[in-house]
Backbone atoms as SQL, in Angstrom:
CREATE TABLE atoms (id INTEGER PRIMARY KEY, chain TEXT, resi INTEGER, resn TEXT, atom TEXT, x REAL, y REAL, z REAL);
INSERT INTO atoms VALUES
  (1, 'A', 1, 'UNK', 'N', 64.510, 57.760, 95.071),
  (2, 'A', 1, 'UNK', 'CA', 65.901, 58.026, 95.367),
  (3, 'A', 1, 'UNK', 'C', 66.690, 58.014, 94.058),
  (4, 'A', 2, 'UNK', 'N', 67.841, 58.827, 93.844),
  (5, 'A', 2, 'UNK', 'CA', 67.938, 59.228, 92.549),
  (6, 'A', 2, 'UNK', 'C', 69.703, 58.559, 93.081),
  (7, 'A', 3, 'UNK', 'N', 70.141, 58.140, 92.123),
  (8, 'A', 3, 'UNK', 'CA', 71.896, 58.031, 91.950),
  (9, 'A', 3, 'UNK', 'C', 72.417, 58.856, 91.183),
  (10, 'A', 4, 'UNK', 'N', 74.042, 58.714, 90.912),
  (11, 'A', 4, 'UNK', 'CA', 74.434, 59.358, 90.178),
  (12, 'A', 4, 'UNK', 'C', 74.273, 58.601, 88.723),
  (13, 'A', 5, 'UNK', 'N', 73.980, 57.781, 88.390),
  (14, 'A', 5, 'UNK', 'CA', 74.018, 56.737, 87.285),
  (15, 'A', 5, 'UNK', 'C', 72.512, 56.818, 86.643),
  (16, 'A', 6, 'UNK', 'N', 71.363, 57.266, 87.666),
  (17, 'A', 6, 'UNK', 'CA', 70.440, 57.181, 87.234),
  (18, 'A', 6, 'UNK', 'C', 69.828, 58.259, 85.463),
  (19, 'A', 7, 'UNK', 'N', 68.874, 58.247, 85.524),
  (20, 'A', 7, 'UNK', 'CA', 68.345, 58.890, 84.859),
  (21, 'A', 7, 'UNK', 'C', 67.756, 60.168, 84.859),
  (22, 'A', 8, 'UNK', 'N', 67.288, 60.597, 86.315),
  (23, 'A', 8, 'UNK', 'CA', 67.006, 61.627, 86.206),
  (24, 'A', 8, 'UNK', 'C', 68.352, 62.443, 86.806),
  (25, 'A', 9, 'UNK', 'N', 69.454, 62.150, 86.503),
  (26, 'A', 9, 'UNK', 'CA', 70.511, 63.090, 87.332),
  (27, 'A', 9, 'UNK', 'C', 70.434, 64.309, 85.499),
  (28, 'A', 10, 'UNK', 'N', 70.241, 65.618, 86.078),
  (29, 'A', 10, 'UNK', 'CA', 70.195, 66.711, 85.286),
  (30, 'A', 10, 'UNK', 'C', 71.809, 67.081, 84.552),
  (31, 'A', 11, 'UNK', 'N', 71.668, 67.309, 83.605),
  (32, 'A', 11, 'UNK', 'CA', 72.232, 67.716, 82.713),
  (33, 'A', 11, 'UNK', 'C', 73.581, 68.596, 82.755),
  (34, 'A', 12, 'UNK', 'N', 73.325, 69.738, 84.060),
  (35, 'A', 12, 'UNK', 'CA', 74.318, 69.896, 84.562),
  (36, 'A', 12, 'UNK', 'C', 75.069, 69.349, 85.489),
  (37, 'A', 13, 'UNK', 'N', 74.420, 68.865, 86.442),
  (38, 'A', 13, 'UNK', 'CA', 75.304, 67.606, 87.381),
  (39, 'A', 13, 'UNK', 'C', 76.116, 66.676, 86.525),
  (40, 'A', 14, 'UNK', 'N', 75.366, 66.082, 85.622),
  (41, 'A', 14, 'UNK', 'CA', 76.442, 65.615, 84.502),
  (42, 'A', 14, 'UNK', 'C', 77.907, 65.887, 84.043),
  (43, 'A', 15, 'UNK', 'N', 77.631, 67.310, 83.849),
  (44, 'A', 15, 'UNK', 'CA', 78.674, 68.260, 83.058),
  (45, 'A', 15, 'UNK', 'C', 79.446, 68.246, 84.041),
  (46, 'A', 16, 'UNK', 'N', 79.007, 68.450, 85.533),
  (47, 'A', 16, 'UNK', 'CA', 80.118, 68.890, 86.785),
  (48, 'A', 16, 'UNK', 'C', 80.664, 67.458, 87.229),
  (49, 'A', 17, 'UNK', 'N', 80.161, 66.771, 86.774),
  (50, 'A', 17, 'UNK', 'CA', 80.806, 65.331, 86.251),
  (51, 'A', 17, 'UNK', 'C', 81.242, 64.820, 85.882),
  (52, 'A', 18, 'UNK', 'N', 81.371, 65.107, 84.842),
  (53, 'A', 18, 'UNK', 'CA', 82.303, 65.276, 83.901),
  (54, 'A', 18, 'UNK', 'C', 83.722, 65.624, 84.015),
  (55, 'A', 19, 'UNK', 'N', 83.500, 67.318, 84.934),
  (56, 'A', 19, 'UNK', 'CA', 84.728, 68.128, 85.094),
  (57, 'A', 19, 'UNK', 'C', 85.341, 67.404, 86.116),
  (58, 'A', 20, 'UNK', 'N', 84.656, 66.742, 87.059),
  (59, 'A', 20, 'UNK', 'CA', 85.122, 66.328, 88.196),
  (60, 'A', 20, 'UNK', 'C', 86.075, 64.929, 87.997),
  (61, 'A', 21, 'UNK', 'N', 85.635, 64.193, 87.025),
  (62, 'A', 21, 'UNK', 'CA', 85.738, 63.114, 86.656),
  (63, 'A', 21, 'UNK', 'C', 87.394, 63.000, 85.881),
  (64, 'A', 22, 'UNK', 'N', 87.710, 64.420, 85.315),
  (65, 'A', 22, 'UNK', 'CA', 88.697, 64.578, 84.449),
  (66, 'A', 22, 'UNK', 'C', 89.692, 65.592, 85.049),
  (67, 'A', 23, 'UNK', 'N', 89.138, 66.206, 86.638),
  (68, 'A', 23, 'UNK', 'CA', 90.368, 66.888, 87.297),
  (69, 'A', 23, 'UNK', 'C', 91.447, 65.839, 87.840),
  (70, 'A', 24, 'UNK', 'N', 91.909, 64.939, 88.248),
  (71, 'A', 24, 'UNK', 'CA', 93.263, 64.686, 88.299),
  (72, 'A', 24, 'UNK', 'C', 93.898, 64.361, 86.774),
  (73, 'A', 25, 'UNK', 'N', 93.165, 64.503, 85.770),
  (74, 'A', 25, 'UNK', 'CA', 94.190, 64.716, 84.795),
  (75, 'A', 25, 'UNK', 'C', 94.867, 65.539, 84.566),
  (76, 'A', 26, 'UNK', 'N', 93.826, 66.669, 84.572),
  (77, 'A', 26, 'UNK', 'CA', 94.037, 68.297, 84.876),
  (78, 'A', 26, 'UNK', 'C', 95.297, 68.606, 85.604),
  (79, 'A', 27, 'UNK', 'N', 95.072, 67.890, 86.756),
  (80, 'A', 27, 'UNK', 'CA', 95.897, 68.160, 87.866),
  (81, 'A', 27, 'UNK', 'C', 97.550, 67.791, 87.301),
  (82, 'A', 28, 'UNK', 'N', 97.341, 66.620, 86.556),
  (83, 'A', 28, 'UNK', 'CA', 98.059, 66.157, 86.395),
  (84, 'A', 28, 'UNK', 'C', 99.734, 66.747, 85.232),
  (85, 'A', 29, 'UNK', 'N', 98.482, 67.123, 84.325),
  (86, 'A', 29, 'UNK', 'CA', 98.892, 68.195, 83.668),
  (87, 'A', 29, 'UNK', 'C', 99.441, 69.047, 83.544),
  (88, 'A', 30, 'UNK', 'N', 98.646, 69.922, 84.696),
  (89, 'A', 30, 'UNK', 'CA', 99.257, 71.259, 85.199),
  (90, 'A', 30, 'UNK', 'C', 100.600, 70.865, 85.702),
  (91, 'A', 31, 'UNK', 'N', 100.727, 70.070, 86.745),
  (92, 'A', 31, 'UNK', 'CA', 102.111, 69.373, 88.086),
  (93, 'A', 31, 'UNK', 'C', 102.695, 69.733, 86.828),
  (94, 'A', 32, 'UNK', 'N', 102.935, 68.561, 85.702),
  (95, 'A', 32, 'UNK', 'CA', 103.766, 68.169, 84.543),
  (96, 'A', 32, 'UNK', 'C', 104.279, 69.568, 84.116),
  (97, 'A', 33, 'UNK', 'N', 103.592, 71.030, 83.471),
  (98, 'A', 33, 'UNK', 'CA', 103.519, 71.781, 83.218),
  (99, 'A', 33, 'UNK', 'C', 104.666, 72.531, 83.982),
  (100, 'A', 34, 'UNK', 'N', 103.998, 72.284, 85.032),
  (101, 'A', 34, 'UNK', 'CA', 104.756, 73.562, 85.947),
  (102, 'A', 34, 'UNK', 'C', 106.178, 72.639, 86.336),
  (103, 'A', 35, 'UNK', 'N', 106.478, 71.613, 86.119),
  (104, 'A', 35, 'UNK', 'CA', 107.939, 70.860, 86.626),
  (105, 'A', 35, 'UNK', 'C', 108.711, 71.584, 85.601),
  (106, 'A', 36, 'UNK', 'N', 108.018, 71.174, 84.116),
  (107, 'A', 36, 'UNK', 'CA', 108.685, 71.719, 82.730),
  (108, 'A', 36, 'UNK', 'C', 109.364, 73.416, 83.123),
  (109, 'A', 37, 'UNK', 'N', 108.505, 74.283, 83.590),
  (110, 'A', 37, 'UNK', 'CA', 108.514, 75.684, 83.420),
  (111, 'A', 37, 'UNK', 'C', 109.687, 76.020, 84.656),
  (112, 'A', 38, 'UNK', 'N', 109.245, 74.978, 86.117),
  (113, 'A', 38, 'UNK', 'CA', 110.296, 75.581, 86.773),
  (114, 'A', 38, 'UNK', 'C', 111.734, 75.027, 86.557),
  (115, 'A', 39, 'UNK', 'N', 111.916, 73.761, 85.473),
  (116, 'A', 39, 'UNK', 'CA', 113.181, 73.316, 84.949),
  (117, 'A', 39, 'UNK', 'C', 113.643, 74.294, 84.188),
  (118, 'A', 40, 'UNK', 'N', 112.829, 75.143, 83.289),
  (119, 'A', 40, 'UNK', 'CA', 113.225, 75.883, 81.758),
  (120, 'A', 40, 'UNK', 'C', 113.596, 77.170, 83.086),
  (121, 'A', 41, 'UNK', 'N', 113.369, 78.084, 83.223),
  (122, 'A', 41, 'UNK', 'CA', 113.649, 79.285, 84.722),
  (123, 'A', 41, 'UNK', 'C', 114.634, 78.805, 85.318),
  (124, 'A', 42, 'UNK', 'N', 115.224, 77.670, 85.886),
  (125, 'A', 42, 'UNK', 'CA', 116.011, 77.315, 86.855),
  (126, 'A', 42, 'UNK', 'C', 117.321, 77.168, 85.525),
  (127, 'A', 43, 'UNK', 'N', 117.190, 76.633, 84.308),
  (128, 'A', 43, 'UNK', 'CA', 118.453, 76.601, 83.139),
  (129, 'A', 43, 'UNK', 'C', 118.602, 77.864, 82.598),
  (130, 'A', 44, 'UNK', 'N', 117.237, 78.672, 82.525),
  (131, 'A', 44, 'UNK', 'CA', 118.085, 79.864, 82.126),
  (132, 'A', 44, 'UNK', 'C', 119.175, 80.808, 83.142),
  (133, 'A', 45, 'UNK', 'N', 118.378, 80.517, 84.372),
  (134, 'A', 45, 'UNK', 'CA', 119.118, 81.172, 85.309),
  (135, 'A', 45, 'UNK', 'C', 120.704, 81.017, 85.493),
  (136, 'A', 46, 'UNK', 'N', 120.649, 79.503, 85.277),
  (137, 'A', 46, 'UNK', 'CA', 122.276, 78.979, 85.561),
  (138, 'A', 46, 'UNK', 'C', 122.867, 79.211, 84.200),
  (139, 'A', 47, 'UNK', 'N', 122.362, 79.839, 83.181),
  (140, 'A', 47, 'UNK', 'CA', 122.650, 80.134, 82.130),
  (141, 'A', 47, 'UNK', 'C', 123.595, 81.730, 82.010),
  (142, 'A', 48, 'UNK', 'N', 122.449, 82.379, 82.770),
  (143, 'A', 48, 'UNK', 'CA', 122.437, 83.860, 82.883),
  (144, 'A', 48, 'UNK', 'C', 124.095, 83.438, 83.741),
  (145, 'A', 49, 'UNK', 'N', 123.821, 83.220, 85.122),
  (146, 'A', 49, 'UNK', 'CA', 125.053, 83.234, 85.833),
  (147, 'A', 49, 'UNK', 'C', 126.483, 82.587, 85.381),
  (148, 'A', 50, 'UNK', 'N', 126.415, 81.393, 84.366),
  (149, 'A', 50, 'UNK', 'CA', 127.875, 81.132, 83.142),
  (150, 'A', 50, 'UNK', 'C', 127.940, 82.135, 82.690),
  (151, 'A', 51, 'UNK', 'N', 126.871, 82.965, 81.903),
  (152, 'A', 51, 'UNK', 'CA', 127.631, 84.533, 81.381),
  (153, 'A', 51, 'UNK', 'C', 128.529, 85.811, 82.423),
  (154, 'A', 52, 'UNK', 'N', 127.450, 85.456, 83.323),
  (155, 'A', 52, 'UNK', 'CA', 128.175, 86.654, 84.169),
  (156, 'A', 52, 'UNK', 'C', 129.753, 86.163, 84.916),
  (157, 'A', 53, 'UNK', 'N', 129.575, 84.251, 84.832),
  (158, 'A', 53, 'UNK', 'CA', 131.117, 84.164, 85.230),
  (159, 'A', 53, 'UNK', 'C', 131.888, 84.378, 84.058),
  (160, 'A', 54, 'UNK', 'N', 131.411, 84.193, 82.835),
  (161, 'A', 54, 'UNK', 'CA', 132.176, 84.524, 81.709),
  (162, 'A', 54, 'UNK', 'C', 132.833, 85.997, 81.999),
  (163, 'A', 55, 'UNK', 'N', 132.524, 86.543, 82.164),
  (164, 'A', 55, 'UNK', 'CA', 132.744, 88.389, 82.098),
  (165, 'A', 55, 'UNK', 'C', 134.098, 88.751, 83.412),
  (166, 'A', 56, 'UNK', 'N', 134.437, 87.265, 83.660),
  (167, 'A', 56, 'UNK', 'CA', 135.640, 87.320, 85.358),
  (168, 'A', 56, 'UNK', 'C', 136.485, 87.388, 84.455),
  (169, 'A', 57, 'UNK', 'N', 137.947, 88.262, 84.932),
  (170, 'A', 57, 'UNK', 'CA', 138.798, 88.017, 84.404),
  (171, 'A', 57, 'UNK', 'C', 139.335, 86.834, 85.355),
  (172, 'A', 58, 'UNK', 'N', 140.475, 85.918, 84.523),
  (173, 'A', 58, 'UNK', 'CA', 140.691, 84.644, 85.438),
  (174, 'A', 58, 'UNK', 'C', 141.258, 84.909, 86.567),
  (175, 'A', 59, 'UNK', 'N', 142.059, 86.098, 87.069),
  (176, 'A', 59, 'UNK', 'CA', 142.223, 86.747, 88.774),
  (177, 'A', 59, 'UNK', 'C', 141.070, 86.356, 89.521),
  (178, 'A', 60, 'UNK', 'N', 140.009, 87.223, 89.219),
  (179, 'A', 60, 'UNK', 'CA', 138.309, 87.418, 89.681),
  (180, 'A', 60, 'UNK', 'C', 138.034, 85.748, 89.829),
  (181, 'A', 61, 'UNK', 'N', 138.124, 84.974, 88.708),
  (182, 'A', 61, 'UNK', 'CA', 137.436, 83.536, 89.092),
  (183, 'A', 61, 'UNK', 'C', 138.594, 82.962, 90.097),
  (184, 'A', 62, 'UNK', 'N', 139.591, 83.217, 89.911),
  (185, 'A', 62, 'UNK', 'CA', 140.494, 82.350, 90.891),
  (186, 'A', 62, 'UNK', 'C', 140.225, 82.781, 92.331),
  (187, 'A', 63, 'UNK', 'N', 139.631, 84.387, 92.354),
  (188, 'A', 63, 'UNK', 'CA', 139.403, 84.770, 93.727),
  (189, 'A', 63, 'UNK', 'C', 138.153, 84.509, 93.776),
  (190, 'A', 64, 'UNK', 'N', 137.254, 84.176, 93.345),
  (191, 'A', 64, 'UNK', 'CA', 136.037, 83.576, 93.585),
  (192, 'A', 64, 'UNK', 'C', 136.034, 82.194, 94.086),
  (193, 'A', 65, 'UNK', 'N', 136.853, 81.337, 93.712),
  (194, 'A', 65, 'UNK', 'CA', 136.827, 80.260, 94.146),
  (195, 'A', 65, 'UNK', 'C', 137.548, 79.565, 95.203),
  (196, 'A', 66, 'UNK', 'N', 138.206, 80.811, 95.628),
  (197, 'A', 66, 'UNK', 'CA', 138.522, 81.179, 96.915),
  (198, 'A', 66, 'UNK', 'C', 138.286, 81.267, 98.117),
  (199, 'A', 67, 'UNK', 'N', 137.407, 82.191, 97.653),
  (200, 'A', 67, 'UNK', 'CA', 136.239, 82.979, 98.174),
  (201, 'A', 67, 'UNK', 'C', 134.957, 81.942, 98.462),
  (202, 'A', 68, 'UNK', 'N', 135.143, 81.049, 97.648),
  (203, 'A', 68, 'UNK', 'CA', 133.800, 79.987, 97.986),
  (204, 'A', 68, 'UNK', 'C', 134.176, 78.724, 99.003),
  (205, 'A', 69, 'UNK', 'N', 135.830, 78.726, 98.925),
  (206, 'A', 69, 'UNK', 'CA', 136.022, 77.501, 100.220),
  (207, 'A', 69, 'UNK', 'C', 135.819, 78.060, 101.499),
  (208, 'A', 70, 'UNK', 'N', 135.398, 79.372, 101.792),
  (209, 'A', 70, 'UNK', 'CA', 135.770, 79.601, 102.849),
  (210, 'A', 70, 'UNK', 'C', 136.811, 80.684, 103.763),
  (211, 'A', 71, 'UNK', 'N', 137.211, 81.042, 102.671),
  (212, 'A', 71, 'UNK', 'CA', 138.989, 82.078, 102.720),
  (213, 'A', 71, 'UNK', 'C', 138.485, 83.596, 102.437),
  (214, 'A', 72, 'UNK', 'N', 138.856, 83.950, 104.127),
  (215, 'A', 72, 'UNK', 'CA', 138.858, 84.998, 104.278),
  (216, 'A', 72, 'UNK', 'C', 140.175, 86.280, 103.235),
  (217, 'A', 73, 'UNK', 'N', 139.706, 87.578, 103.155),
  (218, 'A', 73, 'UNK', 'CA', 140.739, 88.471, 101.901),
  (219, 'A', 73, 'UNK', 'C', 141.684, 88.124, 102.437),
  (220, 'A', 74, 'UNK', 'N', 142.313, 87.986, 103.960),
  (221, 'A', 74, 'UNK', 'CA', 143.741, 87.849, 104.183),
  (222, 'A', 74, 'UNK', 'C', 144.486, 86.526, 103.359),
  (223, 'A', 75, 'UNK', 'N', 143.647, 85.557, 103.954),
  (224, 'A', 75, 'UNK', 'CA', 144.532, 84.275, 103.637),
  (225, 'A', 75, 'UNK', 'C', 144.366, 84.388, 102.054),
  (226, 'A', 76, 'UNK', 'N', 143.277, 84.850, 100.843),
  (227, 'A', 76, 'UNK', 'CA', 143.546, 85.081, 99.740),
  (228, 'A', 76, 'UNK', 'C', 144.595, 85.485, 99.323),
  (229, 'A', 77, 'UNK', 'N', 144.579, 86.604, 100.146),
  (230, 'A', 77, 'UNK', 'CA', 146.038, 87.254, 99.501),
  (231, 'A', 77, 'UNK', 'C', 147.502, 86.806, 100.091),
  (232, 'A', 78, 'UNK', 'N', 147.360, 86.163, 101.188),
  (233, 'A', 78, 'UNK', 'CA', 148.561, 85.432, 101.530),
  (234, 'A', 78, 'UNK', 'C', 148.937, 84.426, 100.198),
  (235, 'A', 79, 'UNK', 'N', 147.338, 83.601, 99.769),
  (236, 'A', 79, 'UNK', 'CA', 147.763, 82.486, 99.185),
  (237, 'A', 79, 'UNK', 'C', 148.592, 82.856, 97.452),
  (238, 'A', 80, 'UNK', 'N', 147.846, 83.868, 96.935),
  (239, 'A', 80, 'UNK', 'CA', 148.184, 84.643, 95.729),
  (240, 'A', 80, 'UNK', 'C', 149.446, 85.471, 96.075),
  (241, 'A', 81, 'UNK', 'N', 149.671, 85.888, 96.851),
  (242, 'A', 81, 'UNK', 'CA', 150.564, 86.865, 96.916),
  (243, 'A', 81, 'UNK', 'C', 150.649, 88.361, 96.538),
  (244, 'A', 82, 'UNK', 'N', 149.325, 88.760, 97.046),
  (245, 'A', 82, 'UNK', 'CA', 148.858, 90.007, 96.520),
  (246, 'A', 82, 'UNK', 'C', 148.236, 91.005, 98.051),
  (247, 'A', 83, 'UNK', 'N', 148.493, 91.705, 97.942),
  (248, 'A', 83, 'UNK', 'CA', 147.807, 92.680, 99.351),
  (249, 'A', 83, 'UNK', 'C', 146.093, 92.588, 99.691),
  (250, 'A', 84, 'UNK', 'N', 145.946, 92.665, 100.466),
  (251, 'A', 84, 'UNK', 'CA', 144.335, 92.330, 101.246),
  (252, 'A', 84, 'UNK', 'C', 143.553, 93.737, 100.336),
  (253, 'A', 85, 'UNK', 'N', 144.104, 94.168, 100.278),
  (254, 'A', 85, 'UNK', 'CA', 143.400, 95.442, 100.032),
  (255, 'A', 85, 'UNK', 'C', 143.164, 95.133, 97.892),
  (256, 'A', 86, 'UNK', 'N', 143.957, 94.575, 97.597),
  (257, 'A', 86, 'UNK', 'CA', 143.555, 94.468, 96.028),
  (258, 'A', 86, 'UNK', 'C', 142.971, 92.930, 95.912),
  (259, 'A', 87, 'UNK', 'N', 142.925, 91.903, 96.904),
  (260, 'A', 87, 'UNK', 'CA', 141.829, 91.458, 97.094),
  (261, 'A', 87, 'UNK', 'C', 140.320, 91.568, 97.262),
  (262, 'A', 88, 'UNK', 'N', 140.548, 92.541, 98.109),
  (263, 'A', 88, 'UNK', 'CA', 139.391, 93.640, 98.153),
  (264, 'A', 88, 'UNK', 'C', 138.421, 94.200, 97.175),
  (265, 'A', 89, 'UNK', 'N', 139.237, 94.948, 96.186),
  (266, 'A', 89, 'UNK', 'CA', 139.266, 95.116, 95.147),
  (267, 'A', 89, 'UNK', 'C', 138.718, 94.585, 93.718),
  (268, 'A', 90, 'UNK', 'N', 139.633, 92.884, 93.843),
  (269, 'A', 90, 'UNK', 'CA', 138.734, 92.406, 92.918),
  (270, 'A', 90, 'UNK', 'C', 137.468, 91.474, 93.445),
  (271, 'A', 91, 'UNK', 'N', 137.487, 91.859, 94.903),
  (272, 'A', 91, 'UNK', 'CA', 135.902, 91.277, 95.519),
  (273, 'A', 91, 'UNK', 'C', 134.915, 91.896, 95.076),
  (274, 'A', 92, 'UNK', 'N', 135.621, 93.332, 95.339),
  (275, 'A', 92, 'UNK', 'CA', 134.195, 94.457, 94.979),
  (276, 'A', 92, 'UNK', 'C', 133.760, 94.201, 93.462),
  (277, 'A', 93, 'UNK', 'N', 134.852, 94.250, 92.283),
  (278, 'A', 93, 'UNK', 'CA', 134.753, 94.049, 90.998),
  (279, 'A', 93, 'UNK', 'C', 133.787, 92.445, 90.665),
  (280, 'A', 94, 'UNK', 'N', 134.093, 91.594, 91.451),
  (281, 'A', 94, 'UNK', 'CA', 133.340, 90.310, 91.479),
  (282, 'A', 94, 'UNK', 'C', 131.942, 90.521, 91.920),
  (283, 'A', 95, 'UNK', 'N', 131.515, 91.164, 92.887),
  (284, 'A', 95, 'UNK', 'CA', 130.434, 90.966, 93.060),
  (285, 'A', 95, 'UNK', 'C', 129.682, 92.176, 92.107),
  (286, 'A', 96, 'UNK', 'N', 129.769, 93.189, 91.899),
  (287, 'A', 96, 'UNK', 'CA', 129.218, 93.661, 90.496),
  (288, 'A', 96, 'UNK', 'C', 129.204, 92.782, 89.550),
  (289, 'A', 97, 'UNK', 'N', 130.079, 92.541, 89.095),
  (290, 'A', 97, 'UNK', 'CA', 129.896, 91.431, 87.470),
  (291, 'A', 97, 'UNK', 'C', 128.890, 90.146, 87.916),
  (292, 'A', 98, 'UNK', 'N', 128.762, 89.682, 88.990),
  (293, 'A', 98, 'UNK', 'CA', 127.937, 88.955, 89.680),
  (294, 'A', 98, 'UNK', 'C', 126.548, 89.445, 89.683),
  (295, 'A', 99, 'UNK', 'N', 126.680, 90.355, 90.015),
  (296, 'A', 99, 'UNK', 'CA', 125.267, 91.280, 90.568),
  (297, 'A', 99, 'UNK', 'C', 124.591, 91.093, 91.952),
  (298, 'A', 100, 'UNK', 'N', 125.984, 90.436, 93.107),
  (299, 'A', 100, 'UNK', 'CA', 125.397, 89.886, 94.327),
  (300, 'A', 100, 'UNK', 'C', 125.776, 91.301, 95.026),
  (301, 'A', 101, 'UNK', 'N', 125.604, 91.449, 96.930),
  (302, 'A', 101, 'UNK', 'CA', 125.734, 92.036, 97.071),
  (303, 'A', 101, 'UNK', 'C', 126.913, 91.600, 98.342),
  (304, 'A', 102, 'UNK', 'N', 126.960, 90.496, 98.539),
  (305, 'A', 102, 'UNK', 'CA', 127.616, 89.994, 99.794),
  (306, 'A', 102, 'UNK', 'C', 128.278, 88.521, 99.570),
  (307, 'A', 103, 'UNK', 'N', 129.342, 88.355, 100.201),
  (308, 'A', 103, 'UNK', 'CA', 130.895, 86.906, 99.795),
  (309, 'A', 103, 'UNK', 'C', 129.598, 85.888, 99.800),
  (310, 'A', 104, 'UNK', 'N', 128.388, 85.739, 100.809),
  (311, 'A', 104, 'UNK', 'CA', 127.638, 84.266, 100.661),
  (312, 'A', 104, 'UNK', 'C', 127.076, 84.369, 99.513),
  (313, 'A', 105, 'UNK', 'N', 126.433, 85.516, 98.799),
  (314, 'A', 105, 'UNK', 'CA', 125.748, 85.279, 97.496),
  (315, 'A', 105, 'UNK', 'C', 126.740, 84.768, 96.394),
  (316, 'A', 106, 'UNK', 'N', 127.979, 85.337, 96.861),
  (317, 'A', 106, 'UNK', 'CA', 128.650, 85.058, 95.807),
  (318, 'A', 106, 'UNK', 'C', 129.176, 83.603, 95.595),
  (319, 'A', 107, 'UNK', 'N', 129.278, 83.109, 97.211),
  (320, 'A', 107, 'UNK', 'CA', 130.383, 81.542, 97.066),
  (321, 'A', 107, 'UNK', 'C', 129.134, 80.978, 96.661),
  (322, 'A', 108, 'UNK', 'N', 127.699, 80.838, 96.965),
  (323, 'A', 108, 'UNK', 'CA', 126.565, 79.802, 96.784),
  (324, 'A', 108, 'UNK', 'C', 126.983, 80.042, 95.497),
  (325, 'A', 109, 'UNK', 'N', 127.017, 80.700, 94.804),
  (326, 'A', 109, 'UNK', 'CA', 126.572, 80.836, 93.365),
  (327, 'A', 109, 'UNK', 'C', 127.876, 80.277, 92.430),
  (328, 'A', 110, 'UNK', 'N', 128.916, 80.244, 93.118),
  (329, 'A', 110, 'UNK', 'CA', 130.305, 79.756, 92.551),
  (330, 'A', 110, 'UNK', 'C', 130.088, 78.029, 92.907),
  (331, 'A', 111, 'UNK', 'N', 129.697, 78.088, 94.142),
  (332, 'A', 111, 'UNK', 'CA', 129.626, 76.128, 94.266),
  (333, 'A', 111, 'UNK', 'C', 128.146, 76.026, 93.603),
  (334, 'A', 112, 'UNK', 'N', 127.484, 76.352, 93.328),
  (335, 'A', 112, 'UNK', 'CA', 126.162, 76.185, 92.942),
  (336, 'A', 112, 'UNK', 'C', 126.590, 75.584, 91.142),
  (337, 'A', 113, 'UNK', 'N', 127.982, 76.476, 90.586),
  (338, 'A', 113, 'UNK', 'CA', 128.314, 76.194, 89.080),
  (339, 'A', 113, 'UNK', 'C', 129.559, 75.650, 89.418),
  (340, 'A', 114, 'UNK', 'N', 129.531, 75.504, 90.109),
  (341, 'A', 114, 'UNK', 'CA', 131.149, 73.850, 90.469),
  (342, 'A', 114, 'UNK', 'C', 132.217, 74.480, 90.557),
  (343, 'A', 115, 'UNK', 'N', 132.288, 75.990, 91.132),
  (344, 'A', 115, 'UNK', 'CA', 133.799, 76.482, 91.387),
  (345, 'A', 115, 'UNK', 'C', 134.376, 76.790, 92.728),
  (346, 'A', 116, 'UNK', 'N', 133.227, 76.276, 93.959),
  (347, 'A', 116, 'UNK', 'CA', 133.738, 75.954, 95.455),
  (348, 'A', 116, 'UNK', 'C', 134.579, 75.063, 95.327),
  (349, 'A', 117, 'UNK', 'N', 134.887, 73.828, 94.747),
  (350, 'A', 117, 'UNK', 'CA', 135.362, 72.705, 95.764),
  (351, 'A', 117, 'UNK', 'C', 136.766, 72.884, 96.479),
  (352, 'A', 118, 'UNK', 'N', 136.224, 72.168, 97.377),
  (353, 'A', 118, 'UNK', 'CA', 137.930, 72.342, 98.436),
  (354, 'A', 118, 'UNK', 'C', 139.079, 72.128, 98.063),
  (355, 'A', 119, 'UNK', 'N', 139.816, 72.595, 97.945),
  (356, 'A', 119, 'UNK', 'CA', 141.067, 72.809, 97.315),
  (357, 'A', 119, 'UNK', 'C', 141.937, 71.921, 98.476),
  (358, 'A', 120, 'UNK', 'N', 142.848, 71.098, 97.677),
  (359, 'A', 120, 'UNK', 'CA', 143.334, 70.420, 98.360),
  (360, 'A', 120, 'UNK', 'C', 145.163, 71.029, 98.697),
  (361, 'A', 121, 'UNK', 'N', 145.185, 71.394, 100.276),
  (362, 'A', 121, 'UNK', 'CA', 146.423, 71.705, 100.595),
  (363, 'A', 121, 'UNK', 'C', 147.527, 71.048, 100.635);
């Protein structure tokens, strides 16, 4: 009867012994690896999106953050004092410079960089 400790265990069983012996480091490694990579992707991203709020004129961010409590174009433009329709306007202009295609992509992405919060009436 042969063990793993013994003597006649072959040379490659060894080796796969080896490998086996040193996969949760591996494992370990990799996890570590990939936390690093999806931290570095997740900062550039929120990186990318400060530029593209950079590119608002401050109308656009004020109606973005608007736009992220919850406030439909009317009450925007009630609250600004501007017509629904050039609300409109700089929605459409917001979500291009954004690159979203719809008000939820846009408010996640405004409270996502801290420009939802509820505005206090």
């Amino acid at each position: 009867m042969t063990t793993p400790c013994s003597a006649t265990v072959s040379a490659n069983a060894s080796r796969r012994a080896g490998r086996c012996a040193s996969w949760p480091r591996q494992a370990a490694a990799a996890s570590s690896a990939g936390r690093v990579l999806r931290e570095f992707e997740r900062e550039r991203a929120e990186e990318r999106f400060r530029e593209q709020l950079d590119a608002l004129t401050p109308r656009e961010e004020e109606i973005l953050k608007l736009l992220a409590t919850g406030e439909s174009n009317r009450e925007i433009g009630k609250r600004l004092f501007i017509s629904e329709q050039t609300v409109k306007n700089h929605v459409a202009s917001i979500f291009r410079k954004l690159q979203v295609n719809d008000r939820t992509k846009a408010a996640l992405l405004a409270v996502k960089l801290g420009l939802g919060e509820k505005q206090r009436t």
